[in-house]
matplotlib code that plots the C-alpha trace (Angstrom):
import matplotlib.pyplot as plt

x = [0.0, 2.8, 3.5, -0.1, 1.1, 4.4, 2.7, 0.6, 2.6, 5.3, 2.7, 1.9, 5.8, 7.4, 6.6, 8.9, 8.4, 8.9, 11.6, 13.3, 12.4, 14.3, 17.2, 17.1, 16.9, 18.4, 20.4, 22.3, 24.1, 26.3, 27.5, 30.8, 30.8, 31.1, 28.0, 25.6, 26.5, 25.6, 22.2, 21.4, 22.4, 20.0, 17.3, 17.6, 17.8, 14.8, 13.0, 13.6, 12.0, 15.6, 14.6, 17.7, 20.4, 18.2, 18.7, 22.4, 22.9, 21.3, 22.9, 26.4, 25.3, 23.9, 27.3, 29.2, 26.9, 25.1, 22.4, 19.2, 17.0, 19.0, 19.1, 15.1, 14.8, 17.3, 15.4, 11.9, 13.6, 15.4, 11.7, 10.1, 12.8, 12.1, 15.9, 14.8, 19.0, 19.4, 16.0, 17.3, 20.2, 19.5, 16.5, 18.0, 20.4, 17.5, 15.8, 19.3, 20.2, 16.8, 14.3, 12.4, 11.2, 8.4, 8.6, 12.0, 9.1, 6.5, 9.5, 9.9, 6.4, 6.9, 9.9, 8.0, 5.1, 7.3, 9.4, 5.9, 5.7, 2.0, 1.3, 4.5, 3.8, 0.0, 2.0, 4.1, 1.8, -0.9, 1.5, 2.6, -0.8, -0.6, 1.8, 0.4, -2.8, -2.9, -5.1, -1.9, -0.9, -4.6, -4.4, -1.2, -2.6, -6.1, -3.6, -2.3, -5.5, -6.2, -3.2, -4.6, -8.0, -9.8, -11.6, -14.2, -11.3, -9.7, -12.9, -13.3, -9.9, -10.1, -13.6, -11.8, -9.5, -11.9, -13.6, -10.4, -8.9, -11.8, -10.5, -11.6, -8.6, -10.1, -13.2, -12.3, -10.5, -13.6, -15.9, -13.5, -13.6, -17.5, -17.0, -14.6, -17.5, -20.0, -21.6, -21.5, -24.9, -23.2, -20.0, -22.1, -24.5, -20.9, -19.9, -23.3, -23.5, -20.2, -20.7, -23.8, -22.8, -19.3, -19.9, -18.6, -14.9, -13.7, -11.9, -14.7, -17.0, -15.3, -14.7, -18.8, -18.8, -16.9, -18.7, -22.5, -21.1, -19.8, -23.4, -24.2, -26.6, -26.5, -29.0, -26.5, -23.3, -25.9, -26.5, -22.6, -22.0, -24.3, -22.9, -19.6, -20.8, -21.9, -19.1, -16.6, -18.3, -15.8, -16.3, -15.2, -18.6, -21.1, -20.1, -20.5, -24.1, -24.9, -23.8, -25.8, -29.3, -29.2, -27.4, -31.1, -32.5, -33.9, -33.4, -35.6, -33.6, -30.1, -31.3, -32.7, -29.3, -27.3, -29.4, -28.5, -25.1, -23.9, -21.6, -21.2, -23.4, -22.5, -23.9, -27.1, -27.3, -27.5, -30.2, -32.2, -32.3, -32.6, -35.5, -37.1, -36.6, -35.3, -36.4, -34.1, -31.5, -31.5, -31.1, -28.5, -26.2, -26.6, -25.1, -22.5, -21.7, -21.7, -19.2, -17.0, -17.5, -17.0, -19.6, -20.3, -22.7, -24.3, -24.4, -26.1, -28.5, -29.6, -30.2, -32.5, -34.3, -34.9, -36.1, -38.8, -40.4, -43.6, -43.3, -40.0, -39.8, -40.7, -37.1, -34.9, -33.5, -32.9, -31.7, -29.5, -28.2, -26.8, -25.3, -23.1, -21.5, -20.8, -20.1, -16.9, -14.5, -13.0, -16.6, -17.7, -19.5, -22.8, -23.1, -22.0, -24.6, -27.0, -26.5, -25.9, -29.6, -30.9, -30.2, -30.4, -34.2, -35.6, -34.2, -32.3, -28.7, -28.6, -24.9, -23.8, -25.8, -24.1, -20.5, -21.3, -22.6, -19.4, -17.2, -18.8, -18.4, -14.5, -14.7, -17.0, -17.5, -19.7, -22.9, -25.3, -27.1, -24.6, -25.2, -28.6, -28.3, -25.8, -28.8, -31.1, -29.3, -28.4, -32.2, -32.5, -30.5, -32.6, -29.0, -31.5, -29.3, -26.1, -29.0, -30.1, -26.6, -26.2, -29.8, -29.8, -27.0, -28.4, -31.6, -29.6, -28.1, -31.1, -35.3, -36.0, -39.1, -37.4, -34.6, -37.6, -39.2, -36.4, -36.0, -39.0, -38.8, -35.5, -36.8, -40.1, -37.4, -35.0, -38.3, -39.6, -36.2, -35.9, -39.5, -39.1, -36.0]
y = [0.0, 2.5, 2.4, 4.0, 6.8, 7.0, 7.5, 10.2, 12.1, 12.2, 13.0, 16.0, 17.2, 17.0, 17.2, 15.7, 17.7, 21.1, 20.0, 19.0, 22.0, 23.8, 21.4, 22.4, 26.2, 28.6, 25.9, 23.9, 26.9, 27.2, 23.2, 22.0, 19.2, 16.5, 17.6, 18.5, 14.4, 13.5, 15.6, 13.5, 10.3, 10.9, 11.5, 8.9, 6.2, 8.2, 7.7, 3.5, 3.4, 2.8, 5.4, 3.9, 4.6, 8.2, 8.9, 8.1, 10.6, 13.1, 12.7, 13.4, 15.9, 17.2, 16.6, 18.6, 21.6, 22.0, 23.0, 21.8, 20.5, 17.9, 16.9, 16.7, 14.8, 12.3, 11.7, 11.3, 8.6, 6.6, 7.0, 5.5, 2.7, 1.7, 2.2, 3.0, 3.1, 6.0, 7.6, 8.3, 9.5, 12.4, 12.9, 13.5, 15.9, 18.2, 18.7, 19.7, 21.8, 22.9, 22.9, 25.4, 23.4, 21.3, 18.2, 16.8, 16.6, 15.0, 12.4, 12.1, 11.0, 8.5, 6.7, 6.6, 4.9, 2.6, 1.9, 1.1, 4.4, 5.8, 7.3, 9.4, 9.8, 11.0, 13.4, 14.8, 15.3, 17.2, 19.4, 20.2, 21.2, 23.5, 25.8, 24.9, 24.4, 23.0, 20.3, 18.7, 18.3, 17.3, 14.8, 13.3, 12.8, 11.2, 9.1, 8.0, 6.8, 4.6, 3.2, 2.6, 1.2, 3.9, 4.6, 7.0, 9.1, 9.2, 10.5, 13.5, 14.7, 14.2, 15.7, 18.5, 18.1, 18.6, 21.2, 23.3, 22.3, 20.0, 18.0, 14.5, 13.0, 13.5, 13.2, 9.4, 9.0, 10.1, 7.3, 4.7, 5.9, 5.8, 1.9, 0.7, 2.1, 0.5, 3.0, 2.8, 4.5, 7.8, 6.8, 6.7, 9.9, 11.9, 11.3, 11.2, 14.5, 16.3, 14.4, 16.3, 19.7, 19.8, 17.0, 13.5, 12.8, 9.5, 9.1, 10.3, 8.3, 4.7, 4.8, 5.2, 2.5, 0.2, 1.0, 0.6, -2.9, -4.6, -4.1, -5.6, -2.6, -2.5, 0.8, 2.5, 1.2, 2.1, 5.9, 6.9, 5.4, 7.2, 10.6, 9.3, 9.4, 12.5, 14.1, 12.1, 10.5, 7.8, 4.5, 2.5, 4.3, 3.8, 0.2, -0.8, 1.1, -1.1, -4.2, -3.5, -2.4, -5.6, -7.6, -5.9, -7.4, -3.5, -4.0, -0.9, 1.2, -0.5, 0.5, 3.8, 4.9, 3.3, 5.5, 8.8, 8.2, 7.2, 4.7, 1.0, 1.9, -2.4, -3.8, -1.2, -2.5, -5.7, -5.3, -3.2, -7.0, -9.2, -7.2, -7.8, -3.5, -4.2, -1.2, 0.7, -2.0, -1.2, 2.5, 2.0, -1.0, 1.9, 4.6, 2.7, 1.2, 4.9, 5.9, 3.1, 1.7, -2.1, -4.5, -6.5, -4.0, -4.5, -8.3, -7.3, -5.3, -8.1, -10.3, -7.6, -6.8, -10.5, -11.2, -7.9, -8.8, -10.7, -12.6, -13.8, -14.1, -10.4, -9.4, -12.0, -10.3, -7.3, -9.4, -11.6, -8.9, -7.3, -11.2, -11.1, -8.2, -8.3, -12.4, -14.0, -16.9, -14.3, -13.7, -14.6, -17.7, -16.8, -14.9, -17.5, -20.1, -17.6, -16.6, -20.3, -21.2, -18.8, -20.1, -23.6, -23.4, -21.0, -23.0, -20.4, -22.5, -25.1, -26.2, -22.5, -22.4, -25.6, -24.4, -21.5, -23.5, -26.2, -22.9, -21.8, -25.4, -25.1, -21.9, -23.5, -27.5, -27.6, -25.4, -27.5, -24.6, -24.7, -28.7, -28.1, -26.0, -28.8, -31.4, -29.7, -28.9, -32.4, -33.0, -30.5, -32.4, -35.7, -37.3, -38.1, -40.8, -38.4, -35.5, -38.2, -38.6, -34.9, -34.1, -37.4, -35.7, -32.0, -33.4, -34.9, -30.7, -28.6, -29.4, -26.3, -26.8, -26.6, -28.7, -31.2, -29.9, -30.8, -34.3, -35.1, -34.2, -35.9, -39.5, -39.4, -39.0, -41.7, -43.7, -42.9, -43.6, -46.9, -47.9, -47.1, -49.2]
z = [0.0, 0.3, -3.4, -3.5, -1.2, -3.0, -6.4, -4.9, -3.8, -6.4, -8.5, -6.7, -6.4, -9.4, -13.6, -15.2, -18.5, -16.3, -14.9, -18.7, -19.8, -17.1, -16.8, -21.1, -20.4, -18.1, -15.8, -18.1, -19.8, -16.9, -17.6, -19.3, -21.8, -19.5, -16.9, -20.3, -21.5, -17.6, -18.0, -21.3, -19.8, -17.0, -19.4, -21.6, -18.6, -17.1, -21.0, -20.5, -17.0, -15.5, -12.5, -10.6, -12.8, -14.0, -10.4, -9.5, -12.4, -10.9, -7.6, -9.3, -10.9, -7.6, -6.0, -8.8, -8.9, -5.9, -7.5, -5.7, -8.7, -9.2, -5.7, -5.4, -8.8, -7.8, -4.5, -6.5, -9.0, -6.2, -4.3, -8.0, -8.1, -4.4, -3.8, 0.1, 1.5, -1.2, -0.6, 3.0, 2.6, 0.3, 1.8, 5.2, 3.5, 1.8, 5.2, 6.6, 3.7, 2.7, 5.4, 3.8, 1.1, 2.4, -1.0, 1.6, 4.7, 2.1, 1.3, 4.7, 5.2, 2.4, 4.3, 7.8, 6.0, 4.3, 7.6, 9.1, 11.6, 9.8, 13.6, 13.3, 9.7, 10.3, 12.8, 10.4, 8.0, 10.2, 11.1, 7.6, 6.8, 10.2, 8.5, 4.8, 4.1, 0.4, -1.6, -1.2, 2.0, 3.2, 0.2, 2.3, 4.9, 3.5, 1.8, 4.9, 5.9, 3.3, 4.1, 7.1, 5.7, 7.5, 5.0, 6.6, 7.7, 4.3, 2.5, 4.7, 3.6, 0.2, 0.4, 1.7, -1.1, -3.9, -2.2, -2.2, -5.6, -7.6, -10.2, -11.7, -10.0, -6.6, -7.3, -8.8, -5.6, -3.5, -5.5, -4.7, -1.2, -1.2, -3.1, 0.1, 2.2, 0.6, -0.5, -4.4, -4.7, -3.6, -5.3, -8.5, -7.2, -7.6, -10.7, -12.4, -10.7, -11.9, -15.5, -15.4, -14.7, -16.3, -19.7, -19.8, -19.7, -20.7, -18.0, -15.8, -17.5, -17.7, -14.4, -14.1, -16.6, -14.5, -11.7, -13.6, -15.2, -11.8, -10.6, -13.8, -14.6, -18.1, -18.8, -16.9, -18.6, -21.7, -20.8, -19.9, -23.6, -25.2, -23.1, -24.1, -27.6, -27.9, -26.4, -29.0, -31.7, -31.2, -33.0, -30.0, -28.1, -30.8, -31.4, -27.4, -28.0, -30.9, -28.9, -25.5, -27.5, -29.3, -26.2, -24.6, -27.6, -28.7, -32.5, -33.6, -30.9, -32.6, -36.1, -35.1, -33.3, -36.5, -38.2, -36.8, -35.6, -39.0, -37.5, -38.9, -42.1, -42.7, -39.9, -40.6, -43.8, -42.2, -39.6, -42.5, -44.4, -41.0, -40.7, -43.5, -44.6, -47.7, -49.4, -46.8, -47.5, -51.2, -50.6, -47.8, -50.5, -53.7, -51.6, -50.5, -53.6, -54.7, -52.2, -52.6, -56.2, -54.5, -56.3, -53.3, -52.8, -55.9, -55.3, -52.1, -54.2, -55.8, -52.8, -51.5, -54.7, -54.9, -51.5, -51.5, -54.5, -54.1, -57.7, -58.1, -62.0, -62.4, -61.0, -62.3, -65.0, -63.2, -60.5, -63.1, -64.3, -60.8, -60.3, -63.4, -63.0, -59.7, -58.6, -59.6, -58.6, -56.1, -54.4, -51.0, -50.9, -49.6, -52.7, -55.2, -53.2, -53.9, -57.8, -58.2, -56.1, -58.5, -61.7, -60.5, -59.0, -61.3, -64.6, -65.8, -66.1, -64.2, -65.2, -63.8, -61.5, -60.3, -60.9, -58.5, -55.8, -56.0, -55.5, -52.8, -51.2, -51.7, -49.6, -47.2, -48.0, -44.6, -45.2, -45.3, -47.0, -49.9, -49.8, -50.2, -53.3, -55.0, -54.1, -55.5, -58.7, -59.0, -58.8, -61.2, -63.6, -63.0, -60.9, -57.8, -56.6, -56.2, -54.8, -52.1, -50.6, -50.4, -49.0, -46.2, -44.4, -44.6, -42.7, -40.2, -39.5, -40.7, -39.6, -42.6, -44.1, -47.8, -47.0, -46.2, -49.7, -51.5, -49.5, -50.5, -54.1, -54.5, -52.9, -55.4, -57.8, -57.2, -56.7, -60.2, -61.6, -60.4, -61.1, -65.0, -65.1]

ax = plt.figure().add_subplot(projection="3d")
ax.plot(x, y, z, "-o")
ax.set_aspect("equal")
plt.show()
């Protein structure tokens, strides 16, 4: 748990990009060769993570300058590292050498809590906040008292915290508070509440998200998306929308959000034709197709056309037509199975029509849909006996009603062939 107090407060003392920046500026011009090479090595080890070696840098170049930066830097990197011996020696020699800087008491704190002393550090750090009275000395000391699991303590400071300096760091802090307590209702009743007044943040509003989906409450994982949404328009959002309305089975909600979100226009497109809306489907395919001149979309056309209209052979040229020139070797099987269906049932080409479907087999041997379709070409074609072997084993993985059509139709066959021979 002292790594938690750690972080906190070295995130409160020091920013590493300021402290570049002045190291870069005003400060190094006074360095030789060899101490501006010891600054860039100490950056660079700081840039892989190595806080340990980043630090011992910056304590030689403490010890051949004197200037102080380097000296409190040095102390927050061996802090990072866990490098505790270091730690306490420099920190000892900032509170002798620079008791006026208060950051050498905060590390102080750090080093009783680590050592196990939190009464002596809970000491320390009330009387820091005597003689200073900031967001983030009282933050210290509610930090303490998490350490200490008391939990009800800890949320009075870093109510006191916000109240002095609100930001959605605290207030994140304050809702896991309220969660240890709990109390997630009023861990929730905070953040809805600041969401509210101020817009949702993502980092705001996961965290609500997290909260909202461990309680397994999905309209209010639902809601914080849809704020998130509207506040980003991200993709990632409007997907995890998509995904809860129709895990809530709400497809008319799903298609209506699709609908004014213009997000996923493919899986609208989709819904438009599981939904039997194939007029809207049609629309939807051309002005993709439009956009993106890819003839998928055309071959998606025709399925629709094809499936809306109420007589069959008053579309199949137009329909035909859309299959030519847009279905090739290269084509997705379900669309091959379904020019090759075509032609086979409505005796248009049956030899095609049977080519197509024994391509779409090599992409998917098996469908027992694309089984079906060789079957029933093969009826087609009066070779019952070869259309009984298919059609026995798609009955044993599909109970469709024309699967059992075309059973049927394919034994009275092989029946009447035997009989006339």
């Amino acid at each position: 748990m002292y790594r938690y107090i750690t972080a906190i407060i070295l995130l409160f003392i020091l920013c590493k990009g300021a402290f570049a920046d002045e190291i870069n500026g005003s400060v190094k011009e006074k360095f030789d060769g060899g101490e501006d090479l010891l600054i860039l090595m100490a950056l660079d080890a700081q840039s892989r993570n190595d806080n340990n070696a980043s630090a011992a840098l910056y304590k030689e170049l403490y010890e051949k300058t004197g200037d102080k930066i380097y000296l409190k830097k040095s102390v927050q990197l061996f802090l990072s590292a866990d490098n505790w011996n270091e730690s306490e020696i420099l920190i000892k020699k900032g509170l002798e050498n620079y008791h006026e800087d208060s950051d050498y008491e905060r590390f102080y704190i750090i080093l009783l809590i680590h050592n196990g002393n939190t009464t002596l550090a809970l000491a320390q750090a009330e009387e820091l906040v005597k003689r200073e009275k900031t967001a983030q000395n009282i933050q210290l000391i509610g930090s303490i008292y998490i350490y200490q699991q008391q939990y009800d303590m800890a949320l009075k400071y870093f109510e006191s915290v916000y109240n002095l300096a609100p930001n959605e760091q605290t207030l994140i802090q304050i809702a896991d508070l309220y969660i240890k307590l709990n109390q997630v209702n009023s861990a929730i009743a905070q953040l809805e509440t600041y969401v509210r007044l101020n817009g949702c943040t993502r980092f705001l509003c996961y965290k609500l998200i997290d909260i909202y989906g461990k309680q397994k409450n999905t309209d209010g994982v639902l809601n914080v998306y849809k704020k998130l949404y509207t506040a980003f328009k991200g993709e990632i959002e409007a997907q995890k929308i998509f995904e809860i309305l129709m895990f809530q089975n709400k497809q008319s909600e799903a298609i209506e959000f699709l609908e004014k979100s213009g997000s996923n226009p493919d899986i609208l497109l989709e819904m438009y034709f599981f939904n039997k809306q194939y007029d809207k489907a049609i629309n939807l395919a051309d002005k993709l197709y439009q956009e993106s001149n890819n003839d998928e979309y055309i071959a998606k056309i025709a399925i629709y056309e094809y499936e809306n209209a109420e007589n069959k052979t008053d579309v199949l040229e137009s329909v035909s037509a859309k299959f030519e020139r847009s279905v090739t070797e290269e084509s997705d099987a379900l669309y091959l199975n379904y020019y090759g269906y075509l032609l086979i049932n409505h005796d248009i080409n049956i030899p095609k029509g049977i080519t197509l479907v024994e391509q779409a087999l090599k992409l998917e041997p098996d469908s027992p849909y694309y089984q079906d379709s060789l079957a029933w070409g093969f009826y087609k074609q009066n070779r019952c006996q070869e259309a009984q072997s298919i059609i026995e084993k798609v009955l044993e993985k599909l109970n469709d009603k024309e699967v059992i059509e075309h059973f049927d139709a394919i034994k009275a066959c092989k029946i009447k062939n035997m009989e006339t021979k």
